[in-house]
One Martini backbone bead per residue (centre of mass of N, CA, C, O) as a GRO file, in nm:
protein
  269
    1UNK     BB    1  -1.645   0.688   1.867
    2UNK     BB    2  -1.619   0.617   1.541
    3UNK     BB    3  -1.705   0.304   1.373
    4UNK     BB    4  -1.603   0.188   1.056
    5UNK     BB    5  -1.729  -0.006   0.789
    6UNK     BB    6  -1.560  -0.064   0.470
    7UNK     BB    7  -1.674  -0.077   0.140
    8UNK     BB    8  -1.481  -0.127  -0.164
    9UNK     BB    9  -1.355  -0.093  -0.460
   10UNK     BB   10  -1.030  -0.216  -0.534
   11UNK     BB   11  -0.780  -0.148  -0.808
   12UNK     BB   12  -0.548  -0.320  -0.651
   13UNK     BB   13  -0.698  -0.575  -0.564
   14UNK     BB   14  -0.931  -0.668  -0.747
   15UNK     BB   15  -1.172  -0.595  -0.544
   16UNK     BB   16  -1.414  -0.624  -0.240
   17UNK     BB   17  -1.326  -0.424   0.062
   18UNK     BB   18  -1.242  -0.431   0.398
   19UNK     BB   19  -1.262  -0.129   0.638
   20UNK     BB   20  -1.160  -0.026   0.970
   21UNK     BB   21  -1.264   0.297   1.108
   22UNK     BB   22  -1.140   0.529   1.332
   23UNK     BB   23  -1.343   0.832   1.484
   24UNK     BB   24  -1.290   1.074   1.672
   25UNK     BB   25  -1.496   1.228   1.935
   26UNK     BB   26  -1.660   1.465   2.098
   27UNK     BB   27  -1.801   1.290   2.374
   28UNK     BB   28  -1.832   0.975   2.348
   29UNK     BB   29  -1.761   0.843   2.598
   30UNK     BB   30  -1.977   0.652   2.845
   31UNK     BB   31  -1.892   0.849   3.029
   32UNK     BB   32  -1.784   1.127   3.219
   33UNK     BB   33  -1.739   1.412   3.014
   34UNK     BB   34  -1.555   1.650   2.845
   35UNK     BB   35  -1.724   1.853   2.597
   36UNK     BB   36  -1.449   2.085   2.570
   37UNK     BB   37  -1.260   1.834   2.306
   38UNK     BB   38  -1.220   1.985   2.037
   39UNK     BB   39  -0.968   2.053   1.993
   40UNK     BB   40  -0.857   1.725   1.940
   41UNK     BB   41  -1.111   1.759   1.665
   42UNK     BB   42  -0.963   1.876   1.366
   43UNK     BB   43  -1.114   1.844   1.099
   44UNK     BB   44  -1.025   2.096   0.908
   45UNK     BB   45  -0.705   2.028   0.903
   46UNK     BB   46  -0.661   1.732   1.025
   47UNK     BB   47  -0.572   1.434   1.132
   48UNK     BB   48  -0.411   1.177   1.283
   49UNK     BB   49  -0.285   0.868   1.145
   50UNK     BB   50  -0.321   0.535   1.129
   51UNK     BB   51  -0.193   0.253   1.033
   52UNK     BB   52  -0.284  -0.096   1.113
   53UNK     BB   53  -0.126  -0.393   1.170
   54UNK     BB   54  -0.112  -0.693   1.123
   55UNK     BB   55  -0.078  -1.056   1.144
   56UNK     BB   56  -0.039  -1.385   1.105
   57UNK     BB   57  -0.376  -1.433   0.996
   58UNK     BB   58  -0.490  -1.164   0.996
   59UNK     BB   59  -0.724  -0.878   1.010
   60UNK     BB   60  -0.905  -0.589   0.993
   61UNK     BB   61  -1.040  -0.745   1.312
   62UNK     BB   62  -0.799  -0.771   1.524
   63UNK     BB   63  -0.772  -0.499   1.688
   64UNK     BB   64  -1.071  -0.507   1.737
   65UNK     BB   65  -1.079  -0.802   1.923
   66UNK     BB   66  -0.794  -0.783   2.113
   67UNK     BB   67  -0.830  -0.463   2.188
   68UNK     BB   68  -0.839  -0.104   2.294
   69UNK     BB   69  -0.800   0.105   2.014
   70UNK     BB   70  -1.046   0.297   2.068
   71UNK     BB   71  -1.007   0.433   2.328
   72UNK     BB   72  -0.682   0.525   2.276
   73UNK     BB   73  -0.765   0.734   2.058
   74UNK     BB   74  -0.993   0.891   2.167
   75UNK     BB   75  -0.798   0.988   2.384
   76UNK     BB   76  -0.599   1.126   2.135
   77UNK     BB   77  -0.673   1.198   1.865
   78UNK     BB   78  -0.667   0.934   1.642
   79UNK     BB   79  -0.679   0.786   1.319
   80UNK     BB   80  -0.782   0.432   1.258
   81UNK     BB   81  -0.635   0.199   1.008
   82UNK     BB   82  -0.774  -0.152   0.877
   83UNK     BB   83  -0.671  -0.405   0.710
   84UNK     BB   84  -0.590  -0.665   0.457
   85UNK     BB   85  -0.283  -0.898   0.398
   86UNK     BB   86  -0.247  -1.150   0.489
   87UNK     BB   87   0.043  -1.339   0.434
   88UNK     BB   88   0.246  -1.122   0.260
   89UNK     BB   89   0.410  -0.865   0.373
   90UNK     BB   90   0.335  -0.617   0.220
   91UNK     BB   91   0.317  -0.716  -0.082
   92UNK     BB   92   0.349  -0.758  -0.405
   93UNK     BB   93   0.220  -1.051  -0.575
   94UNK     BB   94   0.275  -1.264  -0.803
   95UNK     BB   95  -0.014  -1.475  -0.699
   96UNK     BB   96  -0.217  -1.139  -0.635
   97UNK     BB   97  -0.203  -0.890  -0.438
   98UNK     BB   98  -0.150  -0.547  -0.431
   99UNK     BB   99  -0.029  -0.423  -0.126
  100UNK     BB  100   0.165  -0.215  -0.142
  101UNK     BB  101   0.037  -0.003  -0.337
  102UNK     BB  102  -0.252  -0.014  -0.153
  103UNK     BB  103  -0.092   0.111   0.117
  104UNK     BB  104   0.102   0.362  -0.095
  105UNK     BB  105  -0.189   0.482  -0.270
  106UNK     BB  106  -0.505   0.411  -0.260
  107UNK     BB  107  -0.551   0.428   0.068
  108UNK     BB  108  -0.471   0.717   0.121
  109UNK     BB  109  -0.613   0.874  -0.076
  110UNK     BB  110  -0.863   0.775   0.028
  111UNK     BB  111  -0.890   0.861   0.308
  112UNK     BB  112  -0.852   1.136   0.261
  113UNK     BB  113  -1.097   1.191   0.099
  114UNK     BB  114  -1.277   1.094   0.297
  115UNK     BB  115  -1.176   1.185   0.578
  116UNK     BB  116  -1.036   1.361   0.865
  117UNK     BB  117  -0.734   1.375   0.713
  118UNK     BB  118  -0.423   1.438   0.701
  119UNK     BB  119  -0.191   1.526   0.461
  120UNK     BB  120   0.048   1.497   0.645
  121UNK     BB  121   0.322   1.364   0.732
  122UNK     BB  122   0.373   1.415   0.985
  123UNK     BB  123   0.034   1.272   1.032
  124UNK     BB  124   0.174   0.990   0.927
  125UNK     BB  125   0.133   0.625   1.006
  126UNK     BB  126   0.286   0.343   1.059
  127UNK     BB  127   0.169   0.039   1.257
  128UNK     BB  128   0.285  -0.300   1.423
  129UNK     BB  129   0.289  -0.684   1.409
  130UNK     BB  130   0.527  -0.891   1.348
  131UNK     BB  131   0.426  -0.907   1.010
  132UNK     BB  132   0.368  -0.573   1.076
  133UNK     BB  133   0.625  -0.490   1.193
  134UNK     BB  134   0.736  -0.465   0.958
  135UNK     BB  135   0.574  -0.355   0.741
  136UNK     BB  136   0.603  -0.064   0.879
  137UNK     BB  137   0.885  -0.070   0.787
  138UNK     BB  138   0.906  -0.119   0.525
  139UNK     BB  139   0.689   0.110   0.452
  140UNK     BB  140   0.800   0.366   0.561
  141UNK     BB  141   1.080   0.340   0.449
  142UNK     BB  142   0.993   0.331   0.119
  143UNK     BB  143   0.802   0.592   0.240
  144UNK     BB  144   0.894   0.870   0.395
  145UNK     BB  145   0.713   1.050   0.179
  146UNK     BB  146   0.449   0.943   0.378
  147UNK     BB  147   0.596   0.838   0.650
  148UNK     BB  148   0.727   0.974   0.905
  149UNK     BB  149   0.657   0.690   1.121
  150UNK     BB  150   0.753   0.388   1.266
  151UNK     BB  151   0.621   0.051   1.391
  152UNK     BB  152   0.702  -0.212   1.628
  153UNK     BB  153   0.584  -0.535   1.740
  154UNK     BB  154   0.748  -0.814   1.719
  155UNK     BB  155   0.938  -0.803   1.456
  156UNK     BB  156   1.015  -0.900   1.120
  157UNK     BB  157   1.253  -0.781   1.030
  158UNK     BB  158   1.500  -0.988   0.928
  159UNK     BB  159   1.431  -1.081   0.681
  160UNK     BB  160   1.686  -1.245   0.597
  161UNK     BB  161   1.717  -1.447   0.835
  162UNK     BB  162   1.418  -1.570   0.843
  163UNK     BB  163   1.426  -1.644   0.537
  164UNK     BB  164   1.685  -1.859   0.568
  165UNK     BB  165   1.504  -1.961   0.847
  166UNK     BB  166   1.297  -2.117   0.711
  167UNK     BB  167   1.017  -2.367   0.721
  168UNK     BB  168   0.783  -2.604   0.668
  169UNK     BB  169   0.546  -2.474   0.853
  170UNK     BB  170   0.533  -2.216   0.749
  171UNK     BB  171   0.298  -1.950   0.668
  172UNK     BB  172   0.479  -1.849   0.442
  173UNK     BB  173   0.499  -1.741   0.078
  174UNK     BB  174   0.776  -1.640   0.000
  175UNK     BB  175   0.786  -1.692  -0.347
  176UNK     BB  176   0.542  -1.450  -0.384
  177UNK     BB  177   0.642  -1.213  -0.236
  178UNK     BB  178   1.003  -1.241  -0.312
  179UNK     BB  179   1.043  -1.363  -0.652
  180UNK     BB  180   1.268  -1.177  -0.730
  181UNK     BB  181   1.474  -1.318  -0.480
  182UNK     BB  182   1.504  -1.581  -0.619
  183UNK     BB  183   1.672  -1.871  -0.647
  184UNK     BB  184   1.739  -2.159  -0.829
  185UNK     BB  185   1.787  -2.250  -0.513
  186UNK     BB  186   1.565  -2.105  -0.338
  187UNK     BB  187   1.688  -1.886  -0.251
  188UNK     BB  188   1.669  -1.554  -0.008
  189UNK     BB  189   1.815  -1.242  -0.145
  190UNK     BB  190   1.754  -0.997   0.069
  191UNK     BB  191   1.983  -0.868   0.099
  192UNK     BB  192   1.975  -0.545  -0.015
  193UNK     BB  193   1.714  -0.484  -0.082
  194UNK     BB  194   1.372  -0.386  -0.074
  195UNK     BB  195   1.318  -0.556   0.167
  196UNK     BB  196   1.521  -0.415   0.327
  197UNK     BB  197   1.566  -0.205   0.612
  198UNK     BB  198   1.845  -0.161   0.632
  199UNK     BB  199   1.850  -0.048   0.340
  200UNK     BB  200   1.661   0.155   0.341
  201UNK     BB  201   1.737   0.335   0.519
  202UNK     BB  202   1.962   0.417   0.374
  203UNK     BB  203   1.827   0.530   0.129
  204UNK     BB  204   1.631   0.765   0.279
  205UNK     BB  205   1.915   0.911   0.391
  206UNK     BB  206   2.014   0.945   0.115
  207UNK     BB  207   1.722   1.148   0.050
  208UNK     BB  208   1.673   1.295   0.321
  209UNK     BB  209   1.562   1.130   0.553
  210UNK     BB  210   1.477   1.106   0.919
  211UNK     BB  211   1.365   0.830   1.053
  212UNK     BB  212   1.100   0.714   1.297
  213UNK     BB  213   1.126   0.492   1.521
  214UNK     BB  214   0.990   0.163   1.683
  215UNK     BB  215   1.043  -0.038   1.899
  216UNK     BB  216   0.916  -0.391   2.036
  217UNK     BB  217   0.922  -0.613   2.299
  218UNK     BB  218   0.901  -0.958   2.457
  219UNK     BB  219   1.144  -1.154   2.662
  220UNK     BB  220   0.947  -1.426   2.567
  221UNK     BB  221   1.001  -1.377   2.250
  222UNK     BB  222   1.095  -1.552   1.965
  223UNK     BB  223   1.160  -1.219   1.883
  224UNK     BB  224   1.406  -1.120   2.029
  225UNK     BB  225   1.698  -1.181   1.945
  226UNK     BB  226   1.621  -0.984   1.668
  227UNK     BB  227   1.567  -0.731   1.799
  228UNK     BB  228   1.819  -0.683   1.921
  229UNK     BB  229   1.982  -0.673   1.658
  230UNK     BB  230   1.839  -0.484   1.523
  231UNK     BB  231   1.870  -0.250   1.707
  232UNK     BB  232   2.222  -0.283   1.691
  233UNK     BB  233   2.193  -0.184   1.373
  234UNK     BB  234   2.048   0.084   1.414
  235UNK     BB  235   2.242   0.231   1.604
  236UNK     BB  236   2.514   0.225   1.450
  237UNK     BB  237   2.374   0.405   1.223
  238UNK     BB  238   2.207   0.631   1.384
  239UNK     BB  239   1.886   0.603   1.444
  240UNK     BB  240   1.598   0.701   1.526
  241UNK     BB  241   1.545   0.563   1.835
  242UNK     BB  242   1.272   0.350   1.984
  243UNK     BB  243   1.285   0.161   2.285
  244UNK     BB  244   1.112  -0.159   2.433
  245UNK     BB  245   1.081  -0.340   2.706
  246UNK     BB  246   0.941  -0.645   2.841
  247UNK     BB  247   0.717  -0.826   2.980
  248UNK     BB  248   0.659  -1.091   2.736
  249UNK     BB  249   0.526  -1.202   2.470
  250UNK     BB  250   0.357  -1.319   2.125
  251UNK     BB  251   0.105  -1.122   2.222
  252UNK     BB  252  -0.173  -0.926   2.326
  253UNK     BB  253  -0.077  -0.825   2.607
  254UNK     BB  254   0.160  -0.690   2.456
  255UNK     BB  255   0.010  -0.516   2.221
  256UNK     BB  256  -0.219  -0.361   2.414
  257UNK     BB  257   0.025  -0.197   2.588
  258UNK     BB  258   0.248  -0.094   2.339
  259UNK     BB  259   0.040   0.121   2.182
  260UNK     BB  260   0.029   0.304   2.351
  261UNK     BB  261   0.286   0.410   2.355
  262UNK     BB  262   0.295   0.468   2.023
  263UNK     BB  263   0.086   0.690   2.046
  264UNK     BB  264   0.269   0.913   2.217
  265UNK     BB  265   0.475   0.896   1.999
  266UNK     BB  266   0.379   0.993   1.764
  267UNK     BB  267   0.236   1.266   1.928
  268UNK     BB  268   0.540   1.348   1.941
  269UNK     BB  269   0.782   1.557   1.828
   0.00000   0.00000   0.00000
């Protein structure tokens, strides 16, 4: 496995970013391992590609500071994308960076061109947790012609309910990131907006796309029973959903189980 940390200029987010990019190699790991596992490294036709997204405080150095995903992917032939998106929710912000743009326009451009991944959307993924396994949900569904798959674990996807019954102490400047649907009385209009995964979904369904989800949470999660929820209406609606769920709670512990999941779900046709 190549674990690469990258710096550029990045003219959506106008300043210079660092991402860290793993690509999985033949016989890298140091085990003993079979080096006629090259089958799984077609680097000439591209390999299939992973954006994995942090959650609130995290940045692009979560995934690797805290789980296993770089053996996960080697294991798998995956390439693995992570940048940092602040606690933006994954959104263009009406006073920062340009986060939404960045991760469905400049990014995928980039790495297509700069690494070997598959530039076909069957072979396009984003997965994450809590506040980026919305992001997940968001950014795939807005973006269906691009991603293929999303993921979310732990997921702040109900985001009309959480943002109405936001508290005090919120990590999140939802007036920032949500600001188009912010009421004169401070309320946000989340439902059925552009940032609503439930309307997202209907509208993909609507242009003729058939996004393929999946969740997972941990039933001592305090974000369980909103994702009961959201499971829920995903199925009313007749989603292509895999769930899952297990003994955990809002932490790395269940988040590097349940990764290897979604790497398997992913690369399953």
């Amino acid at each position: 496995m190549a674990l690469m940390e990258v710096h550029y200029s990045s003219f959506a987010m106008g300043t210079n970013i660092t991402l860290n990019v793993f690509v999985p190699t033949p016989g890298s790991s140091e085990a003993i391992t079979d080096m006629n596992q090259s089958r799984k490294y077609d680097y000439e036709h591209g390999l299939p590609v992973l954006y994995l997204l942090h959650g609130a405080y995290g940045d692009a150095f979560s995934w690797i500071r805290y789980s296993n995903i770089d053996r996960y992917a080697q294991d798998r032939g995956i390439v693995v994308v992570m940048a940092s998106a602040e606690n933006s929710f994954y959104q263009d912000l009406k006073y920062g960076r340009k986060y939404y743009t960045f991760f469905t326009e400049e990014l995928p451009t980039f790495i297509q061109n700069v690494f070997p991944v598959s530039k076909d959307r069957d072979k396009t993924f984003v997965a994450g947790f809590s506040m980026g396994g919305y992001g997940a949900w968001y950014l795939g569904l807005r973006r269906p012609d691009l991603f293929s798959k999303a993921a979310s674990m732990s997921g702040a996807i109900d985001i009309a309910a959480l943002g109405a019954n936001r508290g005090e102490n919120d990590p999140f400047c939802w007036e920032n990131s949500f600001y188009d649907v912010l009421g004169e009385d401070g309320s946000l209009n989340l439902a059925g907006s552009k940032y609503d995964p439930f309307a997202l979904y209907d509208k993909a369904v609507a242009d003729g796309y058939k996004p393929k989800l999946y969740m997972a949470c941990g039933k001592d999660d305090f974000l369980y029973q909103s994702n009961l929820h959201v499971k829920k209406v995903m199925e009313d609606k007749g989603a292509d959903l895999t769930y899952a769920e297990g003994e955990g709670a809002h932490d790395w512990e269940f988040w590097d189980r349940y990764i290897q999941d979604i790497l398997d779900w992913l690369l399953t046709n």
